[in-house]
C-alpha positions, 0 to 999 in steps of 0.5 A: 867929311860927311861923318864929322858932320853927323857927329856935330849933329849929334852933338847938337842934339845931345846938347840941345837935348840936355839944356832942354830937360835942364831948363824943364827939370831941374839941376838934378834930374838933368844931371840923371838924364845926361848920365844915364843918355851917356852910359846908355849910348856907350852902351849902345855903340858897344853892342852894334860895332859889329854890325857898324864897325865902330867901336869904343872900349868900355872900362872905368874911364869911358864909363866915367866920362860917359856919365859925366859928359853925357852925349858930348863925350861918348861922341867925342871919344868916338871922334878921337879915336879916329884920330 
């Protein structure tokens, strides 16, 4: 329970995070912003799940979705890979 509301909280935030810098910034940059947050994350999940035991496989498809969904989907592979 406790680890699906931290994954809804980091949700929110990366969202909330995406609308800001679209609202500030313009489509382009906020587009920039949630890609490289995405892949960056991936990224950053990959080479800690050792030390935090979860992990997600990074290939074409994950790094895909990462930079088009941003935060939201690199969050939500994780959640339905418990699943």
């Amino acid at each position: 329970m406790r680890f699906l509301l931290m994954i809804g909280f980091f949700v929110l935030c990366g969202v909330v995070c995406i609308f800001a810098v679209c609202a500030k910034c313009g489509f382009l940059k906020c587009l920039l912003f949630s890609a490289v947050s995405g892949i960056g994350l991936l990224l950053g999940i990959h080479f800690t799940s050792l030390m935090t035991a979860v992990s997600v496989p990074v290939n074409a498809v994950s790094l895909a979705s990462s930079a088009l969904g941003g935060i939201p989907a690199v969050a939500a592979m994780i959640v339905m890979k418990f699943f």
